[in-house]
C-alpha beads as a LAMMPS data file, in Angstrom:
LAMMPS data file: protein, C-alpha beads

365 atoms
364 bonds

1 atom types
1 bond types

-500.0 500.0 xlo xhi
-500.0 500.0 ylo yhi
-500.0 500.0 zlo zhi

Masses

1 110.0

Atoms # bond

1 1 1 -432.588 289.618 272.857
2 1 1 -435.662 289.437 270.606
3 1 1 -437.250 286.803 269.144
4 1 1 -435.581 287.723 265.522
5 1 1 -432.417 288.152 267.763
6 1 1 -432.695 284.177 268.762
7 1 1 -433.552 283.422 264.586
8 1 1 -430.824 285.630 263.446
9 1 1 -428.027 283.826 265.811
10 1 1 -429.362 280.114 264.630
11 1 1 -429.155 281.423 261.334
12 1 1 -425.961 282.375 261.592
13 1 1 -425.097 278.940 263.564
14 1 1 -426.128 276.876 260.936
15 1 1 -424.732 278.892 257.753
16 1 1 -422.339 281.767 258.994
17 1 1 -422.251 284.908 259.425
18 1 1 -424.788 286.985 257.136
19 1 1 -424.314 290.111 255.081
20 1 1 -425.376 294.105 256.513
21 1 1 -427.533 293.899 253.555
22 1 1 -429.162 290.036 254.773
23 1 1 -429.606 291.452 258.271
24 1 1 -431.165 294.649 257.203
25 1 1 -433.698 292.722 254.899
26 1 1 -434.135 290.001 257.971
27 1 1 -434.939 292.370 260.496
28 1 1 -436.966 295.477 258.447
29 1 1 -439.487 293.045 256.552
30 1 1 -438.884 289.384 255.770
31 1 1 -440.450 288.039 258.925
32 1 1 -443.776 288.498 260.208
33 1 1 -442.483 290.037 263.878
34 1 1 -439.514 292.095 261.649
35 1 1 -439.873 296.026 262.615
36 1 1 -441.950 297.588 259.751
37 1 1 -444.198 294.258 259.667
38 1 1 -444.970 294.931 263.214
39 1 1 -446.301 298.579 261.997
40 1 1 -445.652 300.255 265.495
41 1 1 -442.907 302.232 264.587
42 1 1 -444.248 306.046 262.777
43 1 1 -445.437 308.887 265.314
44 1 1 -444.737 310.679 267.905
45 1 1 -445.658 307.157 270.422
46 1 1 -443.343 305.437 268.417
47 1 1 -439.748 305.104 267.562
48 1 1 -439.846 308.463 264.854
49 1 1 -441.666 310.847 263.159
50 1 1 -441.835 311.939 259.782
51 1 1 -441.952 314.791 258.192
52 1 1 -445.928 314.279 256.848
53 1 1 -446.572 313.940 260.513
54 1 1 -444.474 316.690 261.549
55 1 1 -447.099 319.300 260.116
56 1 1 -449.564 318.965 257.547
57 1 1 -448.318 321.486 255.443
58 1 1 -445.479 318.524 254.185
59 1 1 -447.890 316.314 252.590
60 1 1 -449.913 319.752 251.538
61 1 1 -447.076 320.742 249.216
62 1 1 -446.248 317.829 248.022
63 1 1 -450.023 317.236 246.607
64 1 1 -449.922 320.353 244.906
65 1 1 -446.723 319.501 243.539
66 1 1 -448.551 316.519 242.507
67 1 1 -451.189 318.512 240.750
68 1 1 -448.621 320.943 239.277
69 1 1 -446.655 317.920 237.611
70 1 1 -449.875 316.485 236.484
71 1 1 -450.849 320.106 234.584
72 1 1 -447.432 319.611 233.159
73 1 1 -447.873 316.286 231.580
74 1 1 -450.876 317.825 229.761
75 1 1 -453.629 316.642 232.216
76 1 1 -453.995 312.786 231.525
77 1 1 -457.042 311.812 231.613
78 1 1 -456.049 308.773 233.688
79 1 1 -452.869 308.036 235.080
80 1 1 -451.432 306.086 238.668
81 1 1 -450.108 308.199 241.575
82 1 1 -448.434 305.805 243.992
83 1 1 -446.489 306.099 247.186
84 1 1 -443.582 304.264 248.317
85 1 1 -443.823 302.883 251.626
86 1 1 -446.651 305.238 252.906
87 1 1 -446.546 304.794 256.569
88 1 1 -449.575 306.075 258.435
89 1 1 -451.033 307.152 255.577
90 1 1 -450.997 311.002 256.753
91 1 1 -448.470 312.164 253.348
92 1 1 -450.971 311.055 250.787
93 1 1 -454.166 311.784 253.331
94 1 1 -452.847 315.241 253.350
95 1 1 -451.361 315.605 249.490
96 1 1 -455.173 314.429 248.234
97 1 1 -457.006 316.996 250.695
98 1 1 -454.868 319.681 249.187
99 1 1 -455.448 318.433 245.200
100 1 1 -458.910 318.809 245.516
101 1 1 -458.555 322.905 243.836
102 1 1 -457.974 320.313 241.232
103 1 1 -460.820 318.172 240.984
104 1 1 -459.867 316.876 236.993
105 1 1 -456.645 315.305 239.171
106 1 1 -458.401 313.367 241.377
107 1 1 -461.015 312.077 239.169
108 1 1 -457.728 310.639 237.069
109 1 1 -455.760 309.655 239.530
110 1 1 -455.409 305.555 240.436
111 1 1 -453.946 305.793 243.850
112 1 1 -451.507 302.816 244.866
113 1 1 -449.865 302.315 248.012
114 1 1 -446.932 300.238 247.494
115 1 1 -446.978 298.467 251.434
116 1 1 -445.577 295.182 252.200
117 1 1 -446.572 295.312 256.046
118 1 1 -450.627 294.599 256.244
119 1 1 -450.911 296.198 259.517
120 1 1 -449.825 299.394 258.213
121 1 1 -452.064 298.606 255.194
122 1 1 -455.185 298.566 257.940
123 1 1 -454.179 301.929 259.406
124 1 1 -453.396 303.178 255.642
125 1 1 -456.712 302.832 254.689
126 1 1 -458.093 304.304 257.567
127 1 1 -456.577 307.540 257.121
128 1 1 -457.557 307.590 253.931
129 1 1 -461.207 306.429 254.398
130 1 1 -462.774 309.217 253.029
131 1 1 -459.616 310.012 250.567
132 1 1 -461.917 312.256 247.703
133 1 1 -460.433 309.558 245.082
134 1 1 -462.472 306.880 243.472
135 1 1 -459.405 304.246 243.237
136 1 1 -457.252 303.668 245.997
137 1 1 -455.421 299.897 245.876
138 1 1 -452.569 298.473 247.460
139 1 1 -449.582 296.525 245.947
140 1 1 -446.497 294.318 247.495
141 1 1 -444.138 295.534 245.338
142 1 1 -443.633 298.284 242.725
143 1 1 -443.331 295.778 239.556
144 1 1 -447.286 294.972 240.266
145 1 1 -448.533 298.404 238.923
146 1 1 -450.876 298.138 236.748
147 1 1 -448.933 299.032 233.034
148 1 1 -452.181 300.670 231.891
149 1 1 -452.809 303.121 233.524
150 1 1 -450.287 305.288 231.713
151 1 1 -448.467 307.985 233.277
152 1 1 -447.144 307.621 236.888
153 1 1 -446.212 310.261 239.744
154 1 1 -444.261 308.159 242.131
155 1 1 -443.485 309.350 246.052
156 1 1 -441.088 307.928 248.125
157 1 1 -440.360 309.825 251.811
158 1 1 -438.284 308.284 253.738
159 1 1 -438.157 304.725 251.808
160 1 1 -434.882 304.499 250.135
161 1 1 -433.237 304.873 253.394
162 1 1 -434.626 301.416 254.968
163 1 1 -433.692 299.421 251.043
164 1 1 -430.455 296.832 252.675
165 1 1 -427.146 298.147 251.251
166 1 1 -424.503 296.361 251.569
167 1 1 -420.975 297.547 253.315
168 1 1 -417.375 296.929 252.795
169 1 1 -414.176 296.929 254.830
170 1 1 -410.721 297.950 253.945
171 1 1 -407.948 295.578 254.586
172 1 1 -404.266 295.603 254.504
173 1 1 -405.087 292.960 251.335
174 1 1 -407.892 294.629 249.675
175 1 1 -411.460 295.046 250.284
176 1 1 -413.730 292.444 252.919
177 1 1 -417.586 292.274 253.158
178 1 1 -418.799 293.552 256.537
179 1 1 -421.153 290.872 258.086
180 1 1 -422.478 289.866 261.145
181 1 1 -421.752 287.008 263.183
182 1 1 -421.574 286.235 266.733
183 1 1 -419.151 287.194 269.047
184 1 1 -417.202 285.187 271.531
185 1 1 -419.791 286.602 273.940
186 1 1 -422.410 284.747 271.796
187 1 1 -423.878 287.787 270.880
188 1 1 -424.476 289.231 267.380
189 1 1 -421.364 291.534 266.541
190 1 1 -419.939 293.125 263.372
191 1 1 -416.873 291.351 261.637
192 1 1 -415.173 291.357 257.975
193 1 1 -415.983 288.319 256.086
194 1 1 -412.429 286.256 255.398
195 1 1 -412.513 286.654 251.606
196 1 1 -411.727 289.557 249.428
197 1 1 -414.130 290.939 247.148
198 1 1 -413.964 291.873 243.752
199 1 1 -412.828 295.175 243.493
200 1 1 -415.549 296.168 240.970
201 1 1 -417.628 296.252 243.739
202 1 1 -415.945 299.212 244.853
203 1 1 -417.313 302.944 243.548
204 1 1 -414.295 303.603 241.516
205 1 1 -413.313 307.446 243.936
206 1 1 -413.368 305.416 247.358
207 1 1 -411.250 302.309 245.923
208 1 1 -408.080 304.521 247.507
209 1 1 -409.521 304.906 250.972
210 1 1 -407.278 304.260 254.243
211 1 1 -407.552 300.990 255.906
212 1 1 -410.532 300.776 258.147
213 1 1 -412.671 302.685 256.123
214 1 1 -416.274 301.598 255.363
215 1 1 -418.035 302.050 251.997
216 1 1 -421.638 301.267 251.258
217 1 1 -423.570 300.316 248.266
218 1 1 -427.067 299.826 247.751
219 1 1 -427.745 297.359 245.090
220 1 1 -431.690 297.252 246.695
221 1 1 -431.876 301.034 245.608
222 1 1 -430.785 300.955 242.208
223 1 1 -432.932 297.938 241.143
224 1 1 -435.850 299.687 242.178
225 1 1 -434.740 303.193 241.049
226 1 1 -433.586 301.827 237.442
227 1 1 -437.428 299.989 237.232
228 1 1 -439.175 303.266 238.032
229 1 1 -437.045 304.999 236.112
230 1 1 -437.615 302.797 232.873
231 1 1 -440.951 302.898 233.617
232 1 1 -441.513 306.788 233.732
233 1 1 -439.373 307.104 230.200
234 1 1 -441.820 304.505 228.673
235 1 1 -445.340 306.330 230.059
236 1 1 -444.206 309.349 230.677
237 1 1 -444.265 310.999 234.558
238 1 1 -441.959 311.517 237.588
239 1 1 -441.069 309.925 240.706
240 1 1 -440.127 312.635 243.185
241 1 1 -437.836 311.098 246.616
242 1 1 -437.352 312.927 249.679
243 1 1 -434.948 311.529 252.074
244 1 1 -431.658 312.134 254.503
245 1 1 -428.896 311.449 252.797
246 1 1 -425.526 312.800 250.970
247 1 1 -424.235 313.423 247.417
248 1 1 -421.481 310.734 246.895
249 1 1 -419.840 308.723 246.674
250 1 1 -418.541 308.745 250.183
251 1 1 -416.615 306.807 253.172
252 1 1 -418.392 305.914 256.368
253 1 1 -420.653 303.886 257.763
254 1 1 -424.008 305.126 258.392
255 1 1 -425.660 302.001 259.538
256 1 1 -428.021 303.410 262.324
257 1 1 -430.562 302.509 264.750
258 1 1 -433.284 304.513 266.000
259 1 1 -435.751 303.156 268.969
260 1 1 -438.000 305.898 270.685
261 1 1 -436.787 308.802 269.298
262 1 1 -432.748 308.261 270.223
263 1 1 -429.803 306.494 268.567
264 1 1 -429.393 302.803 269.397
265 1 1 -427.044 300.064 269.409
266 1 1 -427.908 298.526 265.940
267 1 1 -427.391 295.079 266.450
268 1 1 -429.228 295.087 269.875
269 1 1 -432.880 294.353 269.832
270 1 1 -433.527 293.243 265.855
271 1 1 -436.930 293.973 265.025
272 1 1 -437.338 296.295 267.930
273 1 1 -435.747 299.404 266.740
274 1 1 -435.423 300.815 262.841
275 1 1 -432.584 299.890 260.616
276 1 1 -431.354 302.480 258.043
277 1 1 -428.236 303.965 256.428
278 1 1 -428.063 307.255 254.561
279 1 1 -429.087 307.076 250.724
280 1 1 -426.326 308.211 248.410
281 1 1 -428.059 310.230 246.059
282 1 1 -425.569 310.025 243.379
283 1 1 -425.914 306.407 242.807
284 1 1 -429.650 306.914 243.043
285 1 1 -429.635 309.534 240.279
286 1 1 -427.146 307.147 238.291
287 1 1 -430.226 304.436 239.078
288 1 1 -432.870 306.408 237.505
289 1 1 -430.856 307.773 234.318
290 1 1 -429.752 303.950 233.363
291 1 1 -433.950 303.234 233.398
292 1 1 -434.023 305.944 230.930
293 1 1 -435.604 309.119 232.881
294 1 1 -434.084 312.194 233.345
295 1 1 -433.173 313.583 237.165
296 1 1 -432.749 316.792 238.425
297 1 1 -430.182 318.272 240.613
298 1 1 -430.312 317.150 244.454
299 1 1 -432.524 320.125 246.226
300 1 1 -432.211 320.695 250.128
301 1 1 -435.959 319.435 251.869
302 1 1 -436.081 323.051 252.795
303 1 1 -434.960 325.283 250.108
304 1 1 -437.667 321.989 248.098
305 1 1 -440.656 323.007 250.613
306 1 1 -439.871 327.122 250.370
307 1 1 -439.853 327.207 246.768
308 1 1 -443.264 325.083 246.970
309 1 1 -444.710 327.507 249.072
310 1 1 -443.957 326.513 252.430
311 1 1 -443.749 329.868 254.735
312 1 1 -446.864 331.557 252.511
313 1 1 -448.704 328.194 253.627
314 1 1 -447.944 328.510 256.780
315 1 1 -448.824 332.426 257.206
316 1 1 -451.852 331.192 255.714
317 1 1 -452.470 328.685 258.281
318 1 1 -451.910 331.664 260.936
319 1 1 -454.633 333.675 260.236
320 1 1 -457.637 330.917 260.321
321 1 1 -455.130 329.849 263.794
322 1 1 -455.995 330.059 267.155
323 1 1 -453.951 331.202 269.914
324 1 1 -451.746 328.487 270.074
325 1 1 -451.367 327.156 267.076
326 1 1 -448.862 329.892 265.202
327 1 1 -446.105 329.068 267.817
328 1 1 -446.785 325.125 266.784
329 1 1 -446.980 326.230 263.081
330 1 1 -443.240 327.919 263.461
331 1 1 -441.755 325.478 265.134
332 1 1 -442.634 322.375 262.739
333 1 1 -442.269 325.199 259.845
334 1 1 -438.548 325.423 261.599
335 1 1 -438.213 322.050 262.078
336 1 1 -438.656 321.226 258.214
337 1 1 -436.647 323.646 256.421
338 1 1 -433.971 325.077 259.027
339 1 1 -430.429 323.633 257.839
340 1 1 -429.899 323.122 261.564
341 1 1 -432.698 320.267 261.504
342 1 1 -433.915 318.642 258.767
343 1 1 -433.698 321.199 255.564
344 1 1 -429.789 320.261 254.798
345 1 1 -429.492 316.786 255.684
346 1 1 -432.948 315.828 253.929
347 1 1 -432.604 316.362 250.553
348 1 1 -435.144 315.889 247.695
349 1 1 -434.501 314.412 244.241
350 1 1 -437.138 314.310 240.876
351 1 1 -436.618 311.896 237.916
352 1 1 -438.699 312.659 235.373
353 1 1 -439.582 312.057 231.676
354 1 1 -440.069 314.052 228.662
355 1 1 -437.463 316.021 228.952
356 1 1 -439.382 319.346 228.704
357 1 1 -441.250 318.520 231.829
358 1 1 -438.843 320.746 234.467
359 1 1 -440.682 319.825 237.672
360 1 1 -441.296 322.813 240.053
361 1 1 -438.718 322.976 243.271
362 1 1 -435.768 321.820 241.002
363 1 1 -435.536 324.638 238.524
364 1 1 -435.323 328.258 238.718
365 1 1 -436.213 331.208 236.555

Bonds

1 1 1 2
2 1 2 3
3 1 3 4
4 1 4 5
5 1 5 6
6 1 6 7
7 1 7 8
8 1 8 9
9 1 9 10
10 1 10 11
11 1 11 12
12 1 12 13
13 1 13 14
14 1 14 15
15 1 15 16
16 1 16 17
17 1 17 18
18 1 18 19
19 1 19 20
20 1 20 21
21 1 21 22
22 1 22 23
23 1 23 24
24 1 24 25
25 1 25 26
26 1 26 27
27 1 27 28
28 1 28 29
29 1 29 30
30 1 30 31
31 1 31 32
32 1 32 33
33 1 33 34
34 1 34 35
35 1 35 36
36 1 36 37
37 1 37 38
38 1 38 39
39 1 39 40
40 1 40 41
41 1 41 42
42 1 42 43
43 1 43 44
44 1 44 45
45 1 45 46
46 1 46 47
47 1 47 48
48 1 48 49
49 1 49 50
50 1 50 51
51 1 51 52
52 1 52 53
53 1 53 54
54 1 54 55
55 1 55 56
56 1 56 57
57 1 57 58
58 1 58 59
59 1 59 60
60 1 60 61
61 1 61 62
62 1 62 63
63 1 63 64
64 1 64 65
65 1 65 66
66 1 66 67
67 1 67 68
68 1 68 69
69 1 69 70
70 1 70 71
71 1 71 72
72 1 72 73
73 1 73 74
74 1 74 75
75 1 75 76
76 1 76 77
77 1 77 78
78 1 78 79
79 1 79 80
80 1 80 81
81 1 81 82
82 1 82 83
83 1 83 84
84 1 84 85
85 1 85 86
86 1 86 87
87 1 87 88
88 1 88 89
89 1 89 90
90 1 90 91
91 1 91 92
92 1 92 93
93 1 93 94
94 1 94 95
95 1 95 96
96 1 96 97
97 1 97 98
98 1 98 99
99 1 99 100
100 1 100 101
101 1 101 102
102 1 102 103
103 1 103 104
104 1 104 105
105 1 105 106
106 1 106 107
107 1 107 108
108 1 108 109
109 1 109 110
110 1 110 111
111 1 111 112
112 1 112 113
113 1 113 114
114 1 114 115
115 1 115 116
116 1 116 117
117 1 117 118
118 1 118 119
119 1 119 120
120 1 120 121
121 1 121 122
122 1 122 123
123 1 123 124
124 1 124 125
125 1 125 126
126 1 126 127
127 1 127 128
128 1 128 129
129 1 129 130
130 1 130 131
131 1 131 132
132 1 132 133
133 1 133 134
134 1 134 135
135 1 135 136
136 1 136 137
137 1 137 138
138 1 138 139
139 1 139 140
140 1 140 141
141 1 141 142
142 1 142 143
143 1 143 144
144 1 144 145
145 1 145 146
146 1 146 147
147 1 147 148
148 1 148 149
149 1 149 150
150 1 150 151
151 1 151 152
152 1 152 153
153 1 153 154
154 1 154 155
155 1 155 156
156 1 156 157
157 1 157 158
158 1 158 159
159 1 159 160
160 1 160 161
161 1 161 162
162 1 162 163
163 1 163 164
164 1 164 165
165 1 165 166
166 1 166 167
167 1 167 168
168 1 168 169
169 1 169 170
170 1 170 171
171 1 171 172
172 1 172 173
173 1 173 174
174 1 174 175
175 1 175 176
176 1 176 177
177 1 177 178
178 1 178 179
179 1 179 180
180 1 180 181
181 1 181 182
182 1 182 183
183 1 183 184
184 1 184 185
185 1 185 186
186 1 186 187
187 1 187 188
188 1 188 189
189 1 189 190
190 1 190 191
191 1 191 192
192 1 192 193
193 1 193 194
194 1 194 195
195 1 195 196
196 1 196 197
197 1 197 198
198 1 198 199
199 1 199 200
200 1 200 201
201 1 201 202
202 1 202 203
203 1 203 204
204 1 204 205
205 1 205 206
206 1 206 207
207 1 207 208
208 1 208 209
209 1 209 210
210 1 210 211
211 1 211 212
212 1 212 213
213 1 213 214
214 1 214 215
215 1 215 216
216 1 216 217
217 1 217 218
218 1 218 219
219 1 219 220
220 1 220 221
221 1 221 222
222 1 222 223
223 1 223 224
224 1 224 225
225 1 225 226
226 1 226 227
227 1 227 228
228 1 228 229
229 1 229 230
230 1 230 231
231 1 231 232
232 1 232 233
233 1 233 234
234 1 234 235
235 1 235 236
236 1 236 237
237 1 237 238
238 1 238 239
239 1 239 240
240 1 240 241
241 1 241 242
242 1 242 243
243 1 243 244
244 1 244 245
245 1 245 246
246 1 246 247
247 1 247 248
248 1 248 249
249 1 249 250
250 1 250 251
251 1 251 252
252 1 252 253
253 1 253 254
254 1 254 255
255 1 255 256
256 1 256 257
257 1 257 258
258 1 258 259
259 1 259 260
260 1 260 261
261 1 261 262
262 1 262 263
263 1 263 264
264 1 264 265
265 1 265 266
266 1 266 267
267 1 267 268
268 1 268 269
269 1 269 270
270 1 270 271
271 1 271 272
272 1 272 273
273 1 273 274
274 1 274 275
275 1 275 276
276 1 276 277
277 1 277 278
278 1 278 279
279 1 279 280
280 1 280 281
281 1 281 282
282 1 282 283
283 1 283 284
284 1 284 285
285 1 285 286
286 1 286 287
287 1 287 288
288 1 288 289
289 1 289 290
290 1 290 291
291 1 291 292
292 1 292 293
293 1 293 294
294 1 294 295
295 1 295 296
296 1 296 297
297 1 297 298
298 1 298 299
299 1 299 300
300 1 300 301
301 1 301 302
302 1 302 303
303 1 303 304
304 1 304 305
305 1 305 306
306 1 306 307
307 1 307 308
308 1 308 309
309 1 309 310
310 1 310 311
311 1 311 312
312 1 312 313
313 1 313 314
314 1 314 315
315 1 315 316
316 1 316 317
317 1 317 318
318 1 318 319
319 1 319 320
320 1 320 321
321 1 321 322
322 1 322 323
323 1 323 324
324 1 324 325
325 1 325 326
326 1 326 327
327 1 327 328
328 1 328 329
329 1 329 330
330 1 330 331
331 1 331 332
332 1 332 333
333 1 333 334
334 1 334 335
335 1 335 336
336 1 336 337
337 1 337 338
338 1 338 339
339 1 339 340
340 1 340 341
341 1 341 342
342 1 342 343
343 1 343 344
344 1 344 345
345 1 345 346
346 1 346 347
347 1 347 348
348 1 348 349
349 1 349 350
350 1 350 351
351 1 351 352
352 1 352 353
353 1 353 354
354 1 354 355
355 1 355 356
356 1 356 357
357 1 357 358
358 1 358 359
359 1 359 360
360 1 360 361
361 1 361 362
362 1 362 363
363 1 363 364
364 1 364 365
């Protein structure tokens, strides 16, 4: 057991067992040794990889995409482009490289990295060193951006998913908070907490489903979605999410664990191994519409990438390639978009504001 394994049970010791959402928030970021504050986790040394660092073509299409919105909004003469939990730093590395055919963009652009963990901060700002932007700053939270700086493009790969949710349990007498406490093995284990909940808390579809089932909301998510959302209808902009997850609402628990590349028990080693559930990207899109934006329809990552552009970049890639390189370029290529991998299961979301904007990837002629 892990140091935040040892915290978690004395926690639990002294005031009970804790809420999925409480242990998600415990053991992604609220301590110093929790997993993303240790920063060890992105790449192919660590516990998963990302699309940006799957193949640069990723973070490639989504900088154009940048500059493409940007053109849309009328070219602002100054406005903030900020990522969501940027990682390594390779997605925005990689989206600025490719914005330079714009060069207006990048001289408007006020970069912000929204990055709780300061040791990913440190290898943020090295990959983006020599980023060809004047203004590159980083922020705790979202709710720090700067109001001024009028409109806003907003990324977020991969973030929503690691936001706590919380879940519930169907009883014979109604509905139970799932929490964890400690077993009679004195380990941490799963187990309904004794007191029905309120059955508002309950997506109104799911309220019927069979005993045992498990439902998950994700109050985290629509905070944040609902302040971004408010905050592109007032200045104008769009926040544009990529991430694995389903249109709901839905039953099942998808409460998962992933520690060098494979599955893991996810009440294990806390703080050793990522914590995330599948984002319901109904309840998202419900999120951003009560802030006031407008969303599109929920796009498959790789019908998104191919109608940026994805296999003409690539067969552009080819010819300056060497002899190696166009198998590599195929197989991340097939890796991003193929239903069979990541192209169906990731799926990719805008919210936007005016109304005339129509993003490209989410509308067709």
């Amino acid at each position: 057991m892990s140091d935040l394994g040892a915290h978690l049970k004395q926690l639990i010791r002294n005031d009970g067992p804790i809420s999925v959402a409480e242990f998600m928030r415990i053991v992604l970021t609220a301590q110093p040794d929790s997993y993303y504050m240790r920063g060890e986790s992105f790449g192919a040394g660590g516990d998963f990889i990302t699309a940006p660092e799957i193949s640069q073509i990723f973070g490639e299409l989504i900088g154009l995409w940048c500059v493409d919105t940007w053109q849309r909004l009328g070219e602002p003469k100054r406005f903030s482009l900020v990522e969501l939990g940027p990682g390594r730093g390779t997605m925005m590395k990689d989206a600025l490289r490719a914005a330079r055919v714009a060069p207006d963009f990048l001289e408007a652009a006020s970069v912000a990295m929204i990055e709780a963990s300061h040791v990913l901060r440190r290898l943020q700002e090295d990959a983006l060193h020599a980023a060809p932007v004047s203004s590159i700053h980083w922020l705790d939270r979202f709710d720090e951006l700067d109001v001024t700086h009028g409109p806003v493009l907003v990324l977020a790969n991969e973030f929503f998913d690691a936001l706590p949710v919380r879940q519930f349990v169907r009883a014979e007498c109604g509905w139970n908070e799932r929490a964890v406490g400690i077993g009679v093995d004195g380990e941490l284990c799963f187990a309904a907490a004794p007191a029905p909940i309120d059955i508002d808390l309950i997506p109104v579809p799911v309220r019927g489903a069979p005993v045992g089932a498990i439902v998950e909301t994700a109050p985290a998510r629509a905070i944040l979605a609902a302040a971004i959302g408010e905050r592109i209808a007032a200045a104008s902009g769009a926040a544009l999410v990529v991430d694995y997850g389903f249109v709901g609402p839905a039953v099942g628990d998808t409460l998962q664990a992933v520690k060098r590349h494979a599955y893991a028990p996810v009440l294990a080693e806390p703080g050793l191994a990522d914590v995330t559930t599948h984002v319901d990207f109904t309840a998202l899109s419900h999120a951003f519409t009560e802030g006031g934006a407008h969303v599109t329809s929920v796009v498959g990552q790789g019908e998104f990438l191919r109608r940026l552009g994805a296999a003409e970049r690539v067969a552009t890639l080819k010819r300056a390639a060497n002899e190696e390189q166009p198998r590599q370029l195929d197989t991340a290529y097939h890796r991003l978009t193929a239903p069979e991998a990541m192209g169906s299961l990731f799926k990719a979301l805008c919210a936007y504001s005016p109304a005339s904007l129509k993003p490209s990837g989410f509308f067709t002629a």
